[in-house]
PQR file with spaces between the fields and no chain letter, atoms N, CA, C, O and H, PARSE charges and radii, in Angstrom:
ATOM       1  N    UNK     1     -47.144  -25.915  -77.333 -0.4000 1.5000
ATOM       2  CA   UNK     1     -47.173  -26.486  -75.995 -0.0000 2.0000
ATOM       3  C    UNK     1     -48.627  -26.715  -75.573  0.5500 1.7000
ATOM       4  O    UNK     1     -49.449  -25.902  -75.994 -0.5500 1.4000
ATOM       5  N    UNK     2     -49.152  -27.967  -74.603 -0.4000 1.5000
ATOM       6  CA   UNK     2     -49.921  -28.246  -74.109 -0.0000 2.0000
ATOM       7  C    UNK     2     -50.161  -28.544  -73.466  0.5500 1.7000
ATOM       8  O    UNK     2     -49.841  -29.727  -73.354 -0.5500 1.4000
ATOM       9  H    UNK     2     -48.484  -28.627  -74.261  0.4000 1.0000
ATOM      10  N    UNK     3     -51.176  -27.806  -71.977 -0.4000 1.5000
ATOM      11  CA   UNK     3     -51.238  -28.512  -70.603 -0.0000 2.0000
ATOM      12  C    UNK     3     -52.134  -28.941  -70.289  0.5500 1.7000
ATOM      13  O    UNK     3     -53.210  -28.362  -70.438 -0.5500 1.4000
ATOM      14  H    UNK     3     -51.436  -26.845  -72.068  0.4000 1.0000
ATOM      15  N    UNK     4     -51.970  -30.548  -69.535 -0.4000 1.5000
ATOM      16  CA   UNK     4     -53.061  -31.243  -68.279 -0.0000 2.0000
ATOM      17  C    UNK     4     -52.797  -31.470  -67.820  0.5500 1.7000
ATOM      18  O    UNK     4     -51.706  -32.015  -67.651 -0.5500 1.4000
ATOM      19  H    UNK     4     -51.096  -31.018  -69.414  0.4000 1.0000
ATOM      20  N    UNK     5     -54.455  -30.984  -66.569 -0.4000 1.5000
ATOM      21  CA   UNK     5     -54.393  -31.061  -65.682 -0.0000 2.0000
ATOM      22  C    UNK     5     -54.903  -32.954  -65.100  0.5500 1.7000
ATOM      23  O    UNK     5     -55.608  -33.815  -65.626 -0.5500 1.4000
ATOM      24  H    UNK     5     -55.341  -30.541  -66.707  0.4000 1.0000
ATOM      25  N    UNK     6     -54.454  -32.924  -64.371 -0.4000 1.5000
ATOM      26  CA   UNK     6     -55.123  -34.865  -64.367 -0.0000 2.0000
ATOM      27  C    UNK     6     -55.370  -35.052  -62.939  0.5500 1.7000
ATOM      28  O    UNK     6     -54.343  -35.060  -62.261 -0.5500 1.4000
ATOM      29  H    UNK     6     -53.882  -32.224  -63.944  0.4000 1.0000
ATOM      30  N    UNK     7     -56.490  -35.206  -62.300 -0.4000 1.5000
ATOM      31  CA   UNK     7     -56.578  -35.973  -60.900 -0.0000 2.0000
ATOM      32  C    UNK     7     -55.313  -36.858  -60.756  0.5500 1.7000
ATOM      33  O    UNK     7     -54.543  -37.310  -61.604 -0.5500 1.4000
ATOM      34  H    UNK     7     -57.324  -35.199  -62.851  0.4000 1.0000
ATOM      35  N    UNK     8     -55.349  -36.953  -59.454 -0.4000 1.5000
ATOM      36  CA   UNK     8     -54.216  -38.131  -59.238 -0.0000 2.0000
ATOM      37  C    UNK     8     -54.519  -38.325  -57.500  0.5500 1.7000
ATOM      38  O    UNK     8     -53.766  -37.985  -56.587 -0.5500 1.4000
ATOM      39  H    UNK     8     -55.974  -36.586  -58.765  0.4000 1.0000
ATOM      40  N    UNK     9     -55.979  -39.037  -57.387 -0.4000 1.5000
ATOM      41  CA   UNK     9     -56.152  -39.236  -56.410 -0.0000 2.0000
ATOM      42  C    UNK     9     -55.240  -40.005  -55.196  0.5500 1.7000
ATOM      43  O    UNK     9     -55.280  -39.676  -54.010 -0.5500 1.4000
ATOM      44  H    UNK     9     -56.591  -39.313  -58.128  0.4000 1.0000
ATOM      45  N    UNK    10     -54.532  -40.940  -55.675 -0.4000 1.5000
ATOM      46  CA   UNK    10     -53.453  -41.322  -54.839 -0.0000 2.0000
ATOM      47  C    UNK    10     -52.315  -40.669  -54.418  0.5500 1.7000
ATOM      48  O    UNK    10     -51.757  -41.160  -53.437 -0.5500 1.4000
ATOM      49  H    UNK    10     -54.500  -41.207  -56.638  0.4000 1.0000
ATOM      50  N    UNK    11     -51.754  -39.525  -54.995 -0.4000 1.5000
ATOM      51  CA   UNK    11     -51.865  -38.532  -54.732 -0.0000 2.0000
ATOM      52  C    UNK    11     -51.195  -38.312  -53.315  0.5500 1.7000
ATOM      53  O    UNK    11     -50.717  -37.251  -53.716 -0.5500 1.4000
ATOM      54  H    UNK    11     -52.207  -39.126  -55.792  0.4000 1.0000
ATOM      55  N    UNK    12     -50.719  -38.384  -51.949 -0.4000 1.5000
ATOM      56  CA   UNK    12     -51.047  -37.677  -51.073 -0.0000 2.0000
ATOM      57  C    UNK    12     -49.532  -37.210  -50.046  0.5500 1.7000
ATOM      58  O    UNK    12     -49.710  -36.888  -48.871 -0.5500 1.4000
ATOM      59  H    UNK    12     -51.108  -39.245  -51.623  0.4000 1.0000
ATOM      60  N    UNK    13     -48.248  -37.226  -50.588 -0.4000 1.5000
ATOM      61  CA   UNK    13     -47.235  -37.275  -49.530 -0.0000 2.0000
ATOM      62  C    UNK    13     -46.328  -36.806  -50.594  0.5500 1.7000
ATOM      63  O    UNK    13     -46.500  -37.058  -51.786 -0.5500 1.4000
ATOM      64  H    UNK    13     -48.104  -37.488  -51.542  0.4000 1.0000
ATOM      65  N    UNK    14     -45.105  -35.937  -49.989 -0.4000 1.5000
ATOM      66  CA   UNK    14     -44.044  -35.701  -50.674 -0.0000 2.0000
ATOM      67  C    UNK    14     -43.107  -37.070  -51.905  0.5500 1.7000
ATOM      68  O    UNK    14     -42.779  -36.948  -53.085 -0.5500 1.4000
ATOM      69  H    UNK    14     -44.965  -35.733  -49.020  0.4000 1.0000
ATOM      70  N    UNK    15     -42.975  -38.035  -51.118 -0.4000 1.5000
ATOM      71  CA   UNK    15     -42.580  -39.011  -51.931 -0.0000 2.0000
ATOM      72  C    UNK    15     -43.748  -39.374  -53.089  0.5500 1.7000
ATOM      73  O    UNK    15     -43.154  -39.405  -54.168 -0.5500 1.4000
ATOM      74  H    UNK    15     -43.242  -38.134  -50.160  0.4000 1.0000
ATOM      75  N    UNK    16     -45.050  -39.634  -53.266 -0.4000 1.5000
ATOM      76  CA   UNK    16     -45.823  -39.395  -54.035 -0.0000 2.0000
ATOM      77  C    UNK    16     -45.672  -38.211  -55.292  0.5500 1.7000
ATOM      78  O    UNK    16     -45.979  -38.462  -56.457 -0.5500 1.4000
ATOM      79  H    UNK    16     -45.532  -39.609  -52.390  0.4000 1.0000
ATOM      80  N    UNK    17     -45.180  -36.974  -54.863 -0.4000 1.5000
ATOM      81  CA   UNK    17     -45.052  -35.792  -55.845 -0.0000 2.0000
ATOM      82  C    UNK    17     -43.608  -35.956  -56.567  0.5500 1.7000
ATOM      83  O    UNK    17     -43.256  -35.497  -57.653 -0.5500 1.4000
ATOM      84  H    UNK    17     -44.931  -36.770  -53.916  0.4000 1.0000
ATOM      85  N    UNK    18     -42.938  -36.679  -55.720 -0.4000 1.5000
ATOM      86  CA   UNK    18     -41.559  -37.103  -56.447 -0.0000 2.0000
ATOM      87  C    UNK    18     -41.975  -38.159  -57.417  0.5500 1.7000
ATOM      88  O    UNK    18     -42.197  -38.060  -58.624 -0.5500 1.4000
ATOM      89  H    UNK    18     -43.225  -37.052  -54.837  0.4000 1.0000
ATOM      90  N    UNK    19     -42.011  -38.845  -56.888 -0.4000 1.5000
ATOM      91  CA   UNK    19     -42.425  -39.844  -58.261 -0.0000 2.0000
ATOM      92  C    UNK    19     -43.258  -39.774  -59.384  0.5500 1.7000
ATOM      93  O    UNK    19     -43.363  -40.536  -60.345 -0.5500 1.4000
ATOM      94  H    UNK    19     -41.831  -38.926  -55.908  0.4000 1.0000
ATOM      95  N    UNK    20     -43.797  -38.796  -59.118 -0.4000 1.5000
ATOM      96  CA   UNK    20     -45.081  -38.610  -60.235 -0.0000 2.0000
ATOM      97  C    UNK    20     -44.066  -37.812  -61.297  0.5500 1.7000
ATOM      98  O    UNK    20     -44.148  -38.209  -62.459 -0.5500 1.4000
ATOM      99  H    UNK    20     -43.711  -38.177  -58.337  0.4000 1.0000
ATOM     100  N    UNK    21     -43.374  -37.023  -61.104 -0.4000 1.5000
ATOM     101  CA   UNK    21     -42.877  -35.751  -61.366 -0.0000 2.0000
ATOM     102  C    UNK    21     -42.129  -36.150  -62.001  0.5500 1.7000
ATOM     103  O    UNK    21     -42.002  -35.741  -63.155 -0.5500 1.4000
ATOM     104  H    UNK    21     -43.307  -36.701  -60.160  0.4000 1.0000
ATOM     105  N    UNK    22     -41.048  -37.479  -61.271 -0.4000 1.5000
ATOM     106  CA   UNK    22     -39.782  -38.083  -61.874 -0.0000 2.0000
ATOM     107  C    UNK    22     -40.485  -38.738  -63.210  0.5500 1.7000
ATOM     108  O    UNK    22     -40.083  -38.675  -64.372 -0.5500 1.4000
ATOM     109  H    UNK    22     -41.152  -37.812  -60.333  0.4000 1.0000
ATOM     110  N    UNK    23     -41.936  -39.539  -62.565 -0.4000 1.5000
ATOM     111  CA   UNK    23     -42.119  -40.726  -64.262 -0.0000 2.0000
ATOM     112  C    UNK    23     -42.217  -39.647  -65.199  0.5500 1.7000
ATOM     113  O    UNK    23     -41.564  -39.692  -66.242 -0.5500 1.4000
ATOM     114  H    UNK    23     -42.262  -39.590  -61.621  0.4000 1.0000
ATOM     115  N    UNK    24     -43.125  -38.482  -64.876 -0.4000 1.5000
ATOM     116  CA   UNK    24     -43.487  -37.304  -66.374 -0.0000 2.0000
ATOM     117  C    UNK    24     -41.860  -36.848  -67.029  0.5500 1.7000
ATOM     118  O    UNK    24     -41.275  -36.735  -68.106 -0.5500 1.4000
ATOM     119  H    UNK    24     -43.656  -38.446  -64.029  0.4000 1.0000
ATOM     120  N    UNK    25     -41.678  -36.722  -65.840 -0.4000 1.5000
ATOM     121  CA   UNK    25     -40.216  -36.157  -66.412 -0.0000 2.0000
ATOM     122  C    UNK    25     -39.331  -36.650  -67.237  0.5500 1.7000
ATOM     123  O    UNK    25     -38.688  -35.871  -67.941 -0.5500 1.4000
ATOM     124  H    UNK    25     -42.153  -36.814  -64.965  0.4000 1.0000
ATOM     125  N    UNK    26     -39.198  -37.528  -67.287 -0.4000 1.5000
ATOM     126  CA   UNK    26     -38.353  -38.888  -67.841 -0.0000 2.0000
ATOM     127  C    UNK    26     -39.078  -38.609  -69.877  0.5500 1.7000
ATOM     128  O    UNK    26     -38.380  -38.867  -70.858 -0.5500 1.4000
ATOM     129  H    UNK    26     -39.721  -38.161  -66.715  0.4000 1.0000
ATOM     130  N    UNK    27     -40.297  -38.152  -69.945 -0.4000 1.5000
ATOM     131  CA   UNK    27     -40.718  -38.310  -71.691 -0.0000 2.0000
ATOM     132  C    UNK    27     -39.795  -37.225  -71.881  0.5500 1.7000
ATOM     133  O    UNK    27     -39.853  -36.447  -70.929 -0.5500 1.4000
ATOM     134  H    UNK    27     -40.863  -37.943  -69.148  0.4000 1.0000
ATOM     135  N    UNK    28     -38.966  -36.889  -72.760 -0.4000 1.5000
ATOM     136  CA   UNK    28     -37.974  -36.198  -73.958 -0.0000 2.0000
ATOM     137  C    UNK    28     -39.173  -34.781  -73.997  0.5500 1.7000
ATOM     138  O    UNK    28     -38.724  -33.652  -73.796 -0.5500 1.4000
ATOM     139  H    UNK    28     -38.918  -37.521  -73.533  0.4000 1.0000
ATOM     140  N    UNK    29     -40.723  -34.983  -74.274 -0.4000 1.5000
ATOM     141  CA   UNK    29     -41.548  -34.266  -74.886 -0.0000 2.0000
ATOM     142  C    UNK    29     -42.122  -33.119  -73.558  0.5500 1.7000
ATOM     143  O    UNK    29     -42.649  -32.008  -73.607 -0.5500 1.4000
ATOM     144  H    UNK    29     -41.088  -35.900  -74.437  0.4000 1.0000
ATOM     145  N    UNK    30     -41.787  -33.867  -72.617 -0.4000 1.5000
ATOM     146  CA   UNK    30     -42.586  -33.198  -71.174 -0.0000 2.0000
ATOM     147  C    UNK    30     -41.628  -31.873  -70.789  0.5500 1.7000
ATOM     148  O    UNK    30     -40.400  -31.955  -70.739 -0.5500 1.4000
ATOM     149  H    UNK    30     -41.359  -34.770  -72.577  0.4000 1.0000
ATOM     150  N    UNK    31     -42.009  -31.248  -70.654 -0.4000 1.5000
ATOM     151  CA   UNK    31     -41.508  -29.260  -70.390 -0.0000 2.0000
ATOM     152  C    UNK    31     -41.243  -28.862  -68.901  0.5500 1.7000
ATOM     153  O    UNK    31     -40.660  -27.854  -68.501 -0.5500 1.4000
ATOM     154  H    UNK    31     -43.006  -31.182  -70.695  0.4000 1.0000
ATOM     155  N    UNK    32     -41.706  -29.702  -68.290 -0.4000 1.5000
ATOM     156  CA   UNK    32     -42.243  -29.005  -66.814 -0.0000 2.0000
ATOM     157  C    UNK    32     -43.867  -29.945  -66.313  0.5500 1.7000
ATOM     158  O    UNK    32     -44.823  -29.809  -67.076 -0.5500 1.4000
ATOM     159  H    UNK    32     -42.179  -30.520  -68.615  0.4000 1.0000
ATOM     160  N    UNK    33     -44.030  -30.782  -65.126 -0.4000 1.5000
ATOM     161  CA   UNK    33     -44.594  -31.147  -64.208 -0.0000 2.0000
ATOM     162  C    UNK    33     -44.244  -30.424  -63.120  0.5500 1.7000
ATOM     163  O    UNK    33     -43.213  -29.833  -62.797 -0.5500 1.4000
ATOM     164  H    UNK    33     -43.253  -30.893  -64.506  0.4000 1.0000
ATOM     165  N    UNK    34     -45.887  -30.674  -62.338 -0.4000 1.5000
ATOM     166  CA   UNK    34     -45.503  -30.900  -60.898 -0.0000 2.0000
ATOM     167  C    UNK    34     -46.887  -31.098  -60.745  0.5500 1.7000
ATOM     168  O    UNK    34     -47.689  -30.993  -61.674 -0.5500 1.4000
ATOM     169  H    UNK    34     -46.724  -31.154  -62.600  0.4000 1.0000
ATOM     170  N    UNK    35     -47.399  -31.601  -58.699 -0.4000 1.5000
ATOM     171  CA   UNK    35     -48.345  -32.157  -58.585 -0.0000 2.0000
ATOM     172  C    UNK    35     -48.705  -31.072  -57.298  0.5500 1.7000
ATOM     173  O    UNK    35     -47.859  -30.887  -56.423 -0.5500 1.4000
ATOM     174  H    UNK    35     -46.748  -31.686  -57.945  0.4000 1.0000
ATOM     175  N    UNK    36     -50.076  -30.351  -57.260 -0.4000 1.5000
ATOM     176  CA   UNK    36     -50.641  -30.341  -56.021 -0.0000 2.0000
ATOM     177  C    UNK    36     -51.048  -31.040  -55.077  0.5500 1.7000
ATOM     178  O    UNK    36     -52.063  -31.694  -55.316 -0.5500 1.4000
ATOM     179  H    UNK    36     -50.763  -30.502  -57.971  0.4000 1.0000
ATOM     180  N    UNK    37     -50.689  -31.113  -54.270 -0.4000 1.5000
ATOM     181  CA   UNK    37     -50.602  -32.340  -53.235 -0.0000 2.0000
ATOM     182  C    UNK    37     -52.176  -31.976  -52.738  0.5500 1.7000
ATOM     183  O    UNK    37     -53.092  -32.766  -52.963 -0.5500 1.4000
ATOM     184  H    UNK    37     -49.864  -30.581  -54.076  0.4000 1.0000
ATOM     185  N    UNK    38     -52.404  -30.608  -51.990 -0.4000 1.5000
ATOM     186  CA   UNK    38     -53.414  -30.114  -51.410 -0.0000 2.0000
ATOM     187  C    UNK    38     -54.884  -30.681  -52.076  0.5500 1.7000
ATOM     188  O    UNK    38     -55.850  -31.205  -51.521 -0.5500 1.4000
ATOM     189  H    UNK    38     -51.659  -29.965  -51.807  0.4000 1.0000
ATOM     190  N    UNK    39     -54.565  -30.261  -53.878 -0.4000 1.5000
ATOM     191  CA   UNK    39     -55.664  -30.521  -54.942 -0.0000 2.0000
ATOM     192  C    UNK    39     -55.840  -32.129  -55.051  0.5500 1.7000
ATOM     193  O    UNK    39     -56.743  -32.853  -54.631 -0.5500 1.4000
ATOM     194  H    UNK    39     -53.780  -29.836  -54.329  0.4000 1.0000
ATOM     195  N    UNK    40     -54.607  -32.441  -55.795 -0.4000 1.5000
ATOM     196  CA   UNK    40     -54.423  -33.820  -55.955 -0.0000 2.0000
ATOM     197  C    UNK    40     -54.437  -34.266  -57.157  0.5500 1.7000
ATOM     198  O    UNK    40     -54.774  -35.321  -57.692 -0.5500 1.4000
ATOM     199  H    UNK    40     -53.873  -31.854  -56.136  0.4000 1.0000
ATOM     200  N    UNK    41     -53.776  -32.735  -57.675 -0.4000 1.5000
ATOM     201  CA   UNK    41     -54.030  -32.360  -58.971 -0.0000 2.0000
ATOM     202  C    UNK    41     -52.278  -32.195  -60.076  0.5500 1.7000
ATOM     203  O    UNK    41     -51.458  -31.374  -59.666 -0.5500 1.4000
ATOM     204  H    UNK    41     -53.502  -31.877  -57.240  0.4000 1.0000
ATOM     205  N    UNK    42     -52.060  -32.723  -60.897 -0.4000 1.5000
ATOM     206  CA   UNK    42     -51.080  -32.876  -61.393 -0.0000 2.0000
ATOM     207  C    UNK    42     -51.135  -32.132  -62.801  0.5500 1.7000
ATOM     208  O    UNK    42     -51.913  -32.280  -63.743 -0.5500 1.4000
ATOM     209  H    UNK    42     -52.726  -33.390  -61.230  0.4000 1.0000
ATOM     210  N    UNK    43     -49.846  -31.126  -62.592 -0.4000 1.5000
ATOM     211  CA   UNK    43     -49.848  -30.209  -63.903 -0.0000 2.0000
ATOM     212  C    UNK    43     -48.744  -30.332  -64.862  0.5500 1.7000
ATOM     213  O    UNK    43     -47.556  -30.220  -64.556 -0.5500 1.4000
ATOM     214  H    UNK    43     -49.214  -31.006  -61.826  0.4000 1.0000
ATOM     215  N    UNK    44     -49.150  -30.543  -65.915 -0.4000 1.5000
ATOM     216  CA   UNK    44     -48.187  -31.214  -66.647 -0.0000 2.0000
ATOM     217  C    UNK    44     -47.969  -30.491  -68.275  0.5500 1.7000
ATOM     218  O    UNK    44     -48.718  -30.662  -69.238 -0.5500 1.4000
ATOM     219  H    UNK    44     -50.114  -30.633  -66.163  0.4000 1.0000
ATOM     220  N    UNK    45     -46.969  -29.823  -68.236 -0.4000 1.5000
ATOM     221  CA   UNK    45     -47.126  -28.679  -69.732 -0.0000 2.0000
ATOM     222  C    UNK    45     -45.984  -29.760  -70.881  0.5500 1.7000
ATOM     223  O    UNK    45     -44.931  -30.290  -70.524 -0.5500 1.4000
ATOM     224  H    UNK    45     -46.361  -29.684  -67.454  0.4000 1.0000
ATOM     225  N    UNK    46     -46.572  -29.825  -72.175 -0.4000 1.5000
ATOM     226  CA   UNK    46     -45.656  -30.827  -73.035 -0.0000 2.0000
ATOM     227  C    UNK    46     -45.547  -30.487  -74.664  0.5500 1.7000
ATOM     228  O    UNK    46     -46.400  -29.820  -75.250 -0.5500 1.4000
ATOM     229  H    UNK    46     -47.427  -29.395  -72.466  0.4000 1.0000
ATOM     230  N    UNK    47     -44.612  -30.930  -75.169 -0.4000 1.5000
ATOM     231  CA   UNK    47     -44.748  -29.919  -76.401 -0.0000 2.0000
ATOM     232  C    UNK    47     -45.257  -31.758  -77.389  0.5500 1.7000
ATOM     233  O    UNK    47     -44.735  -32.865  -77.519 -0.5500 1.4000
ATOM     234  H    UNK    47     -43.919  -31.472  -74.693  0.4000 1.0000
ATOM     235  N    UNK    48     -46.510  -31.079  -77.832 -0.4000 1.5000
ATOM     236  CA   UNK    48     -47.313  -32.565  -78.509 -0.0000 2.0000
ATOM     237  C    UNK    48     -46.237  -32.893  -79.604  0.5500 1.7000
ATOM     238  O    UNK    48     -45.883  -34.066  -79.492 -0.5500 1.4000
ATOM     239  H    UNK    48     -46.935  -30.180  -77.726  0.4000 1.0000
ATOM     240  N    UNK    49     -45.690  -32.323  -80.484 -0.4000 1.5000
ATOM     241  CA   UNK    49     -44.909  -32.590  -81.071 -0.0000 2.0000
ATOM     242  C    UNK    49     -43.658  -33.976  -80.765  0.5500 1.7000
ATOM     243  O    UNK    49     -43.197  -34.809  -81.546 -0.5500 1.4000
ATOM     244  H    UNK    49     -45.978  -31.370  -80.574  0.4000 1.0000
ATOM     245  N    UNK    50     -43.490  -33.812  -79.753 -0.4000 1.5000
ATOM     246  CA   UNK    50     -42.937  -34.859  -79.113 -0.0000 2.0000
ATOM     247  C    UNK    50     -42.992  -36.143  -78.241  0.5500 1.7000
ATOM     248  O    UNK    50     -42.227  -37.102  -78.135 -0.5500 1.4000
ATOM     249  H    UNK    50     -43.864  -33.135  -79.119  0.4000 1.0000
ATOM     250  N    UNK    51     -44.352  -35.767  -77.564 -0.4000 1.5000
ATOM     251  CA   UNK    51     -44.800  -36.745  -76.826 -0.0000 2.0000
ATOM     252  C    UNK    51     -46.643  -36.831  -76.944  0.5500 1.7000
ATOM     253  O    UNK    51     -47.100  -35.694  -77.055 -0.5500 1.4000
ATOM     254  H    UNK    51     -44.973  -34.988  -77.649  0.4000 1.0000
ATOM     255  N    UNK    52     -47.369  -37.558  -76.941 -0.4000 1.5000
ATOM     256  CA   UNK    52     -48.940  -37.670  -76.689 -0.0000 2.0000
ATOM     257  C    UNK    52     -49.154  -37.531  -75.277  0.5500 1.7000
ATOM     258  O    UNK    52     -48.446  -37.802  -74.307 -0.5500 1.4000
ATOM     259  H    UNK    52     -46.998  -38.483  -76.850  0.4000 1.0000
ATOM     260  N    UNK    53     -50.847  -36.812  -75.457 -0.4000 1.5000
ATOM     261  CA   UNK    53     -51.237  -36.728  -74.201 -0.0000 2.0000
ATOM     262  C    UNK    53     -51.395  -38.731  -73.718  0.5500 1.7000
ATOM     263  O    UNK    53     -51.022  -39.005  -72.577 -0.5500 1.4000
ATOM     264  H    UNK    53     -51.422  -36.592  -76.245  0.4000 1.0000
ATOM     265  N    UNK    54     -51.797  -39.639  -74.400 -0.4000 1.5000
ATOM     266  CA   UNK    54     -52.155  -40.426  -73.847 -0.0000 2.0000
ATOM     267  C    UNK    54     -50.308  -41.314  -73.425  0.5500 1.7000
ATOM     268  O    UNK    54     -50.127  -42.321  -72.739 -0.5500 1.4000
ATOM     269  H    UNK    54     -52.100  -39.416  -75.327  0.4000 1.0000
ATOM     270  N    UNK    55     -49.624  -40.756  -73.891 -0.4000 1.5000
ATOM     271  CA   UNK    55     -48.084  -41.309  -72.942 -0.0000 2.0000
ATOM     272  C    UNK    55     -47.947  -40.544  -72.142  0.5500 1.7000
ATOM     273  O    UNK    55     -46.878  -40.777  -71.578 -0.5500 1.4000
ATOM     274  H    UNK    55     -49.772  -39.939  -74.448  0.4000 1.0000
ATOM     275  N    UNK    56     -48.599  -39.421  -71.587 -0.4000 1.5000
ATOM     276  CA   UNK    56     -48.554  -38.497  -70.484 -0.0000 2.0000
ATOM     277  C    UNK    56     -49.298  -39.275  -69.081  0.5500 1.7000
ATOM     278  O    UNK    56     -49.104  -39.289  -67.866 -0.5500 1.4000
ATOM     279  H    UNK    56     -49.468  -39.232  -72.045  0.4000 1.0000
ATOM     280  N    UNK    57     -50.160  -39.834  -69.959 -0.4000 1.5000
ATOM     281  CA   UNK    57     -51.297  -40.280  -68.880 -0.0000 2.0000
ATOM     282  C    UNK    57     -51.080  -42.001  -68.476  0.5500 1.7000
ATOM     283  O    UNK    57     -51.622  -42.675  -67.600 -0.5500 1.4000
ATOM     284  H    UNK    57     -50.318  -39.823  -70.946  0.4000 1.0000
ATOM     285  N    UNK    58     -50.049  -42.364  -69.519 -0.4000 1.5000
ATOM     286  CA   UNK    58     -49.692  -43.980  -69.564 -0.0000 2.0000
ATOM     287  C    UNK    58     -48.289  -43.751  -68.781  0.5500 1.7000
ATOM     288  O    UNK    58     -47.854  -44.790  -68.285 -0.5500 1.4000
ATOM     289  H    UNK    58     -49.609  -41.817  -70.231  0.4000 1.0000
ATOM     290  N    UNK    59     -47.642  -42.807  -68.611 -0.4000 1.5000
ATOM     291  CA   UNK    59     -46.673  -42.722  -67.851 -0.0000 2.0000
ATOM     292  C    UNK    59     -47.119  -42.437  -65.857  0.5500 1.7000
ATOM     293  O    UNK    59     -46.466  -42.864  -64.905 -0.5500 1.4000
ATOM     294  H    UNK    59     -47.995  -41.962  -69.015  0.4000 1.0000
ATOM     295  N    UNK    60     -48.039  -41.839  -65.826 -0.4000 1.5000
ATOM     296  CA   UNK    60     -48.872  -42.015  -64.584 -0.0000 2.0000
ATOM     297  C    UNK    60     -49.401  -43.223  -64.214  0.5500 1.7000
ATOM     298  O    UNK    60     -49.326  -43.630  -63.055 -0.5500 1.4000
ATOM     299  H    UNK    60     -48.569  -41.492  -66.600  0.4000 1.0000
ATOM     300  N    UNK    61     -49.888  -43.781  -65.029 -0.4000 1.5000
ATOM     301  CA   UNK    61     -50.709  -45.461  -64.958 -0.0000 2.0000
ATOM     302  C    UNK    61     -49.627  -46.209  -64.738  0.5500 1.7000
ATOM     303  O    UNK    61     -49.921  -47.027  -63.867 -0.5500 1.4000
ATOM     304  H    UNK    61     -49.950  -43.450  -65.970  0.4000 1.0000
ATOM     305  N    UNK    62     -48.183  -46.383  -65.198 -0.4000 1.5000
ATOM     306  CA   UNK    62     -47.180  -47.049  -64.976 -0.0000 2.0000
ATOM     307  C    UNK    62     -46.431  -46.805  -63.706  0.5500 1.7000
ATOM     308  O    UNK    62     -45.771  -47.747  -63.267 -0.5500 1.4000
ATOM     309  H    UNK    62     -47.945  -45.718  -65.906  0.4000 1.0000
ATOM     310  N    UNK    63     -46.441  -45.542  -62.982 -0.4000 1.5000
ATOM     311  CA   UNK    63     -45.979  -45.193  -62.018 -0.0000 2.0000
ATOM     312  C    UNK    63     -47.211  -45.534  -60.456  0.5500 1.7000
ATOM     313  O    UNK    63     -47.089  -45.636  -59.235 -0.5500 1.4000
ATOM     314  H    UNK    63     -46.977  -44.777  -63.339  0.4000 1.0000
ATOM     315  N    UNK    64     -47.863  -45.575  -61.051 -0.4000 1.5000
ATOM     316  CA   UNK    64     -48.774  -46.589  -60.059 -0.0000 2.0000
ATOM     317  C    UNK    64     -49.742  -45.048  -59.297  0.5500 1.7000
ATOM     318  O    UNK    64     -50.046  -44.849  -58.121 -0.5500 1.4000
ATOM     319  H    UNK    64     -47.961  -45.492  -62.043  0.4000 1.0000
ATOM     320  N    UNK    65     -49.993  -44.232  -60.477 -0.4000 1.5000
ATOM     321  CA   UNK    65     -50.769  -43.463  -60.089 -0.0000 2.0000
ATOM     322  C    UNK    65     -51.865  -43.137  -61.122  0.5500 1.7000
ATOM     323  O    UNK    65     -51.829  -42.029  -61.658 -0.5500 1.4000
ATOM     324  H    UNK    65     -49.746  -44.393  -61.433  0.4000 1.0000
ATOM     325  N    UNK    66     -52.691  -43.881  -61.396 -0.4000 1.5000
ATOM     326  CA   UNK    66     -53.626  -43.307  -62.744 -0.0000 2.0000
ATOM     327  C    UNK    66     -54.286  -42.586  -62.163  0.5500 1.7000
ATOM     328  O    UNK    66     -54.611  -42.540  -60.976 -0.5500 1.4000
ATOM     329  H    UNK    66     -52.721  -44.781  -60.961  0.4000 1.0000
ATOM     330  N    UNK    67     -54.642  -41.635  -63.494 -0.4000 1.5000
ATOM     331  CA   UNK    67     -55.834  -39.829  -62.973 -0.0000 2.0000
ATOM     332  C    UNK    67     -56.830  -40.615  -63.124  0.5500 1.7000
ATOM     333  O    UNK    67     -56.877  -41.579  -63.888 -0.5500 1.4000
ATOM     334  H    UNK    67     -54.379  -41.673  -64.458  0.4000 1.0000
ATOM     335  N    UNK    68     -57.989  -40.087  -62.122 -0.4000 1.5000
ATOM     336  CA   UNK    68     -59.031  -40.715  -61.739 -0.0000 2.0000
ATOM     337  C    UNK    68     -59.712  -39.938  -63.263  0.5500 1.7000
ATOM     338  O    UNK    68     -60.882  -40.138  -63.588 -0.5500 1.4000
ATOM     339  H    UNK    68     -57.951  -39.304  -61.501  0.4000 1.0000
């Protein structure tokens, strides 16, 4: 298993943490997300075996939130 952490300056409202949460959630490989709203900081644990960090981070960019 492997976790990042990723800015996610846009970032800022409950519906924001849903969606972020829902796109990570959705990879087969992803274990567990969620986003600090306060930070703006998105934690994301994934077993590499199954998914890449850079579809972790292309699944944020698609959801209309790329980590700064």
């Amino acid at each position: 298993m492997r976790t990042l952490l990723l800015d996610v300056p846009d970032a800022h409202c409950g519906a924001c943490r849903a969606a972020i949460v829902a796109a990570l959630q959705r990879h087969p490989g992803v274990v567990s997300a969620d986003v600090d709203l306060r930070r703006r900081i998105a934690t994301v644990v994934f077993d590499e075996g199954r998914v890449t960090a850079a579809a972790v981070v292309d699944a944020l960019v698609t959801a209309g939130y790329p980590p700064a």
